[in-house]
Structure formats: structure tokens, C-alpha cells
ChimeraX commands (.cxc) that place a marker at each C-alpha (Angstrom):
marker #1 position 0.00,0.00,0.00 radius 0.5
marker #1 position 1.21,3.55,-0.79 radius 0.5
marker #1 position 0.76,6.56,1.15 radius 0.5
marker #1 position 1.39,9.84,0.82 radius 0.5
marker #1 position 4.49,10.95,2.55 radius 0.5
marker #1 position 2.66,14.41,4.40 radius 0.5
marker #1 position -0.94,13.11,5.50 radius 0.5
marker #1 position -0.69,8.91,5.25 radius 0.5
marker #1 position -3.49,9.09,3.00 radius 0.5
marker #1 position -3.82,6.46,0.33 radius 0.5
marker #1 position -2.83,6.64,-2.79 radius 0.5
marker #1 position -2.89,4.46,-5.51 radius 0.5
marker #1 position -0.25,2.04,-6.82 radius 0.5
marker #1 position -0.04,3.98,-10.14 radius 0.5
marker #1 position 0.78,7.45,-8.73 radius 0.5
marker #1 position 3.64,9.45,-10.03 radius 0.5
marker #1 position 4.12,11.12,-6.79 radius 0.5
marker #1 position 4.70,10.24,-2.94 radius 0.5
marker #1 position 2.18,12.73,-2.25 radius 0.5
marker #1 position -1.47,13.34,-2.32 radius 0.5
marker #1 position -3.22,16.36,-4.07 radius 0.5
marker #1 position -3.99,18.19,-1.45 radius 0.5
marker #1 position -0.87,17.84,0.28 radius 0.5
marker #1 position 0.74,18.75,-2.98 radius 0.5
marker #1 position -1.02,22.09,-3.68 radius 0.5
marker #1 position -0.81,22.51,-0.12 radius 0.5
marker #1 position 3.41,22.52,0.15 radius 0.5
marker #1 position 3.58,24.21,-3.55 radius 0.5
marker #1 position 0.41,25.75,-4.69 radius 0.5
marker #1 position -1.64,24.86,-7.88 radius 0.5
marker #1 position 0.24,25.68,-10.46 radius 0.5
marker #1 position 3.75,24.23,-9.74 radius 0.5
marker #1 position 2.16,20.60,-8.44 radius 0.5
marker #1 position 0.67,20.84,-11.93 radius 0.5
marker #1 position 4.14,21.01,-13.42 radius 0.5
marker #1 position 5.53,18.57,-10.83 radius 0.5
marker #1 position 3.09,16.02,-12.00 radius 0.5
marker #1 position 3.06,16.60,-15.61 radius 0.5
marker #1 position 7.21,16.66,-15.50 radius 0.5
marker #1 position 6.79,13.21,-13.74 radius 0.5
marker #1 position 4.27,11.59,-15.97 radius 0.5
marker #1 position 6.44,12.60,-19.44 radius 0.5
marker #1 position 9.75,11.20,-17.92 radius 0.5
marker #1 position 8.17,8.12,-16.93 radius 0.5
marker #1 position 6.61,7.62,-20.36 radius 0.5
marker #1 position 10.50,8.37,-21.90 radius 0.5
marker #1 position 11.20,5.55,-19.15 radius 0.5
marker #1 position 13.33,8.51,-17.88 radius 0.5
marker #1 position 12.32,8.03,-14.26 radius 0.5
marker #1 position 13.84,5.48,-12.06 radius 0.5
marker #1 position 10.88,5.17,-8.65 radius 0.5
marker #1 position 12.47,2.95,-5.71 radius 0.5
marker #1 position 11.03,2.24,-2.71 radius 0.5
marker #1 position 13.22,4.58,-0.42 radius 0.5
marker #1 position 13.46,2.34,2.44 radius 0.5
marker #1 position 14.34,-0.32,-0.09 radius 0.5
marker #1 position 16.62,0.98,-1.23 radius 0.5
marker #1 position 18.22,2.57,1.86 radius 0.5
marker #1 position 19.09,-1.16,2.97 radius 0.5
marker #1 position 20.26,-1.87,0.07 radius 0.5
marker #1 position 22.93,0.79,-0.41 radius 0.5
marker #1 position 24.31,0.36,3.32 radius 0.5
marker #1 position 22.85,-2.87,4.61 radius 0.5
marker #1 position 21.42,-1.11,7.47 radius 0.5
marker #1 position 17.34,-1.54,8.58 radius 0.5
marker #1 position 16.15,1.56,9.48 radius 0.5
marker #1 position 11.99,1.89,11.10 radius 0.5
marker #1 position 10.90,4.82,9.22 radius 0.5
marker #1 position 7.70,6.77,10.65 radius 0.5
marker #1 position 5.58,9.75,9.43 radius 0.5
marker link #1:1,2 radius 0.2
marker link #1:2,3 radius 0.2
marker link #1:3,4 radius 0.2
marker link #1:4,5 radius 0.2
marker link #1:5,6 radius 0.2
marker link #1:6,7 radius 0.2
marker link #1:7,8 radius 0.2
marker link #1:8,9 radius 0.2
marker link #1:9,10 radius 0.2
marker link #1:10,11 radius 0.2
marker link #1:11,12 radius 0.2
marker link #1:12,13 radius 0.2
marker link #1:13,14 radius 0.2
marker link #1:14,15 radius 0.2
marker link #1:15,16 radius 0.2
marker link #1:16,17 radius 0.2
marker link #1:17,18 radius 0.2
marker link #1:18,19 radius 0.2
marker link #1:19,20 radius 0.2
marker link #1:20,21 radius 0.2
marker link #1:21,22 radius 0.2
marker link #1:22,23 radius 0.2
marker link #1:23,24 radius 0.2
marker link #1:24,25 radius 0.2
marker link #1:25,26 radius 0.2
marker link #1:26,27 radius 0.2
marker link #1:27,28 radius 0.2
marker link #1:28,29 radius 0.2
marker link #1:29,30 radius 0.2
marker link #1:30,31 radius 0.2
marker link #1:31,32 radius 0.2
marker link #1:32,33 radius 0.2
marker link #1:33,34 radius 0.2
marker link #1:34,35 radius 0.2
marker link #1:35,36 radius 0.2
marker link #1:36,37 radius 0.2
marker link #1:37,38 radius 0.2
marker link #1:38,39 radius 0.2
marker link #1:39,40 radius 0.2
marker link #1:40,41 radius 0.2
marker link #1:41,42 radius 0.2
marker link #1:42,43 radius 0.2
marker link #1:43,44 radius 0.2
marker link #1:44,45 radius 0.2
marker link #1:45,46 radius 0.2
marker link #1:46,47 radius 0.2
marker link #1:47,48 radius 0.2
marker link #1:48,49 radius 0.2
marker link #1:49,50 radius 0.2
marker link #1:50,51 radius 0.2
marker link #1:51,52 radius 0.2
marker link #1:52,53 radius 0.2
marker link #1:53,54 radius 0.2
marker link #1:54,55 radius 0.2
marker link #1:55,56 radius 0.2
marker link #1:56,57 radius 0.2
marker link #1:57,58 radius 0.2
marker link #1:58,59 radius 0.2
marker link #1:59,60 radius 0.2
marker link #1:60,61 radius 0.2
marker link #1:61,62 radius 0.2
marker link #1:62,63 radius 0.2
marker link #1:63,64 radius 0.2
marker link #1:64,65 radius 0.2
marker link #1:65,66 radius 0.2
marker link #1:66,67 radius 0.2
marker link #1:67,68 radius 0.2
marker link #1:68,69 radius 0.2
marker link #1:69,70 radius 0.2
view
């Protein structure tokens, strides 16, 4: 399950973003979550955009198992 990295609401498996709408106009206003989104979505489609699990890949890199909590 994904959630967004602010509020811990759900999000689905197919979002671009850690982040909810809300939460995302809410840190950067309208117009430049628009752009954050669209920017996201067209390097993903260019297969441009290499998403990881961060805690994943956090273990990975040093080995070390780290409880991460919003």
C-alpha cells in the first residue's frame, strides 16, 4: 500500500508522486504541483524516471534496517 508521505493518506499504486493532491497544492500551490506532476508523468513515459522504494533501497545501499515513521 502507498501513502502519501505528508498526510498517510492512500494513494494508488499507479501514482507518479509520494504525495497526495492536497498535500501537494498545499506545500507548492496549484500551479507548480501541476508542473511537478506533468514533468513526472512525461519522464516516466520516456522511461526517464527510475521510482524505488526509499526504504528499499536505503538497505540496500548500506545494509542497514532503518523503522521509518511519518
Amino acid at each position: 500500500m502507498k501513502k502519501c508521505l505528508y498526510c498517510g493518506e492512500e494513494l494508488s499504486r499507479e501514482s507518479i508522486v509520494d504525495f497526495c493532491r492536497r498535500c501537494g497544492v498545499g506545500v507548492w500551490g496549484e500551479k507548480m504541483f501541476n508542473a511537478i506532476v506533468q514533468n513526472m508523468e512525461e519522464a516516466k513515459e520516456k522511461g526517464n524516471l527510475c521510482h524505488t522504494d526509499s526504504k528499499t533501497s536505503f538497505e540496500k545501499d548500506t545494509g542497514k534496517i532503518e523503522k521509518f515513521s511519518l
